[in-house]
C-alpha positions as CSV (number, residue, x, y, z in Angstrom):
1,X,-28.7,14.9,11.2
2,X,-26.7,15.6,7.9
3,X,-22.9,15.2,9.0
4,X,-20.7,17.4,6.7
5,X,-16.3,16.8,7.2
6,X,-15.1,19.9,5.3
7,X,-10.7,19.4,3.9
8,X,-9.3,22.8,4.3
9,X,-5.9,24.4,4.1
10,X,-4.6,27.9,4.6
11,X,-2.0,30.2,2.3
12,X,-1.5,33.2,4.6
13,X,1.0,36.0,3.8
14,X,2.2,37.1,7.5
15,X,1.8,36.1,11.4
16,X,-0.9,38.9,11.7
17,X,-2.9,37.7,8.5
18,X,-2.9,33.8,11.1
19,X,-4.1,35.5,13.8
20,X,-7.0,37.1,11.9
21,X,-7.8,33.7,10.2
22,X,-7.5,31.6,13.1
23,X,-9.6,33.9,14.9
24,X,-12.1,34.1,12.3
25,X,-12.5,30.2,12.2
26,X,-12.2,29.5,16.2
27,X,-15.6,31.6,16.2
28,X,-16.6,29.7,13.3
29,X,-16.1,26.4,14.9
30,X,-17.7,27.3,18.1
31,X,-20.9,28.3,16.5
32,X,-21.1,25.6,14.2
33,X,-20.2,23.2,16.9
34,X,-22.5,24.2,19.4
35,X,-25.6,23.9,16.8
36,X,-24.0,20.5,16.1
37,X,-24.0,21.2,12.0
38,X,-20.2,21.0,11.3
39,X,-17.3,19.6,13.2
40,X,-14.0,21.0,12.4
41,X,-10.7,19.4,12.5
42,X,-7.0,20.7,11.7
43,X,-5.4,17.9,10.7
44,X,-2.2,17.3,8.6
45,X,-3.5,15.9,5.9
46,X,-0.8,13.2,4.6
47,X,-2.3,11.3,8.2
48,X,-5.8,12.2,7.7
49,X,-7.7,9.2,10.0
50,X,-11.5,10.0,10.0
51,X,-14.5,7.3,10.9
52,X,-16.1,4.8,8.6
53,X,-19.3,5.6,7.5
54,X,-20.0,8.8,9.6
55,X,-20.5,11.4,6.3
56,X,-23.4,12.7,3.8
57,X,-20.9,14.9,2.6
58,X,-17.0,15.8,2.2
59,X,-15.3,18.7,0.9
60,X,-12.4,19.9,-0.2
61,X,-11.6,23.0,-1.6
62,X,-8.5,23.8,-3.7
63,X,-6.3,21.5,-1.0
64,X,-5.6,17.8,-3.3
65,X,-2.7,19.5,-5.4
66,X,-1.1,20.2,-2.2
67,X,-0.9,16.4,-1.1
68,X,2.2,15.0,-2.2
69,X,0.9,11.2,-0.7
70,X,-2.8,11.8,-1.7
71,X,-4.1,8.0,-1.7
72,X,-4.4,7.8,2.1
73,X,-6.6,10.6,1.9
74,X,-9.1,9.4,-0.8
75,X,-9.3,5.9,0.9
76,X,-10.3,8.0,4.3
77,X,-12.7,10.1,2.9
78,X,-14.3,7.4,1.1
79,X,-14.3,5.0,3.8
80,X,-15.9,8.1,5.9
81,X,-18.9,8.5,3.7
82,X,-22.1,7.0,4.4
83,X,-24.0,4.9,1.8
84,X,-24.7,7.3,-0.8
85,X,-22.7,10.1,0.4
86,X,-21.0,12.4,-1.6
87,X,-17.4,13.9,-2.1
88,X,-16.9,17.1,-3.2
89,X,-13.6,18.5,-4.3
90,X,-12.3,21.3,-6.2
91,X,-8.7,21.1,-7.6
92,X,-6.5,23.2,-9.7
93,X,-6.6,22.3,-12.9
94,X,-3.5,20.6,-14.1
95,X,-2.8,22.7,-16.9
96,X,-1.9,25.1,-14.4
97,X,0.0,23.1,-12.3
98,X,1.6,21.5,-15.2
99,X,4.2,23.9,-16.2
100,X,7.8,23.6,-14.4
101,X,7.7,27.5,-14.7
102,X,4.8,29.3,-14.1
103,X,4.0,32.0,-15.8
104,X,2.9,33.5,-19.5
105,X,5.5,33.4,-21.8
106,X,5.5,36.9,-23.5
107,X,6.1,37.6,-27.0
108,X,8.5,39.5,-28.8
109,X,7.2,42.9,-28.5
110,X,6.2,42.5,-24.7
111,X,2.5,41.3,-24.7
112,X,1.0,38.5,-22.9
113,X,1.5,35.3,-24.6
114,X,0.5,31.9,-24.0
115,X,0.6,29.5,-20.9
116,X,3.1,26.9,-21.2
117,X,1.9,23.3,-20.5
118,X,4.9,21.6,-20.6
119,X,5.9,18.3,-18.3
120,X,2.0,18.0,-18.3
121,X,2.4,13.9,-18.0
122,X,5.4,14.3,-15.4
123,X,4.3,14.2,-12.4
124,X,5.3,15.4,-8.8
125,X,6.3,18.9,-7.1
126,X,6.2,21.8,-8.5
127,X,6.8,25.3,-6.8
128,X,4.4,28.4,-7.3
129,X,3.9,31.7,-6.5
130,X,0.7,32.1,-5.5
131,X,-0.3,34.9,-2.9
132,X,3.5,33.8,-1.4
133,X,6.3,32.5,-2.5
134,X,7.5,29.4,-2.5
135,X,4.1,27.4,-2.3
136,X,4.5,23.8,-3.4
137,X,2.6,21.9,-5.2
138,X,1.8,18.6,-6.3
139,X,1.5,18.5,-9.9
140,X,-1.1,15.3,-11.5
141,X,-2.9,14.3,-14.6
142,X,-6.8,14.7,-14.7
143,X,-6.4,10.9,-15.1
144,X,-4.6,9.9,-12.4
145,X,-7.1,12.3,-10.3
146,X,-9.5,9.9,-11.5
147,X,-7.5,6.8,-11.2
148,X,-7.2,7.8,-7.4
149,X,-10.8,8.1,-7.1
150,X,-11.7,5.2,-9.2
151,X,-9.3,3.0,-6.9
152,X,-10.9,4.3,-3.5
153,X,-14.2,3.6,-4.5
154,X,-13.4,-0.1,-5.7
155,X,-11.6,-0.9,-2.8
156,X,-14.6,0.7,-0.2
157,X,-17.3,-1.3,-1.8
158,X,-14.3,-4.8,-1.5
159,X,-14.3,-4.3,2.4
C-alpha cells in the first residue's frame, strides 16, 4: 500500500467560509479513510510527531513559510519517510516573502512599478495581506530552505 501524509494549512476569510471547508474535508477524510489511501491529521504544526519510516510520500503545500520553528518539522517528515520516499513541498518564494512591506512600489505617474526585495537575507516574521489581513509569515533564504533539508537528511541517515 502506498502511504501518502499530506501538511496542510487553511487562510479562511469568515466563520461561514470554516464551516464550508471543514465540511468539505470531514467528507474528504471519510472517504479517503475508509478506502484506506490517505489518513488525515490536523495537527499544529510547530509539534508535528509522525512515525518513523511509515511514508512513500509527504506533502506540503504552501504551509513551510508559515513555521516560525520549522526544523522539528523537517526532522519529522524525514524521519517518517520510508527508504526512498519522497518529500514534496511547495513554498513561497522568498522574494516575495522578503520585503518588510509588501507591495509594488509605484512610480511617479501612478503605474505599477517594481517589487521591492529588501531585508531578503534578514530573516524572521513578516506580516502579509493575503486573502486576510494580518497573515504572518515566516520569511527565509532559498539557502537556509536548503540548509534545513540538507541538515534533516544527514542526521536521518546518522540514526
Amino acid at each position: 500500500m502506498f502511504q501518502v501524509a499530506e501538511i496542510r494549512t487553511n487562510t479562511l476569510k469568515s466563520e461561514a467560509d470554516c464551516r464550508s471547508a471543514r465540511s468539505v474535508v470531514e467528507a474528504i477524510d471519510e472517504e479517503e479513510s475508509r478506502q484506506g489511501w490517505i489518513q488525515f491529521s490536523r495537527v499544529d504544526l510547530e509539534e508535528l510527531a509522525i512515525g518513523s519510516d511509515g511514508y512513500d510520500l509527504v506533502f506540503c503545500g504552501l504551509a513551510l513559510h508559515s513555521i516560525k520553528h520549522i526544523q522539528n518539522v523537517m526532522l519529522q517528515v524525514y524521519a517518517s519517510l520510508k527508504e526512498g520516499g519522497l518529500f514534496v513541498f511547495s513554498i513561497e518564494h522568498p522574494f516575495l516573502t522578503a520585503p518588510t512591506r509588501t507591495g509594488f512600489t509605484k512610480t511617479l505617474d501612478g503605474e505599477v512599478g517594481r517589487w521591492p526585495v529588501d531585508s531578503y537575507f534578514e530573516e524572521g516574521e513578516r506580516g502579509a495581506e493575503w486573502l486576510v489581513k494580518g497573515v504572518k509569515k515566516q520569511h527565509r533564504t532559498l539557502t537556509s530552505f536548503f540548509a534545513l533539508i540538507v541538515g534533516a537528511l544527514v542526521r536521518r541517515h546518522q540514526v
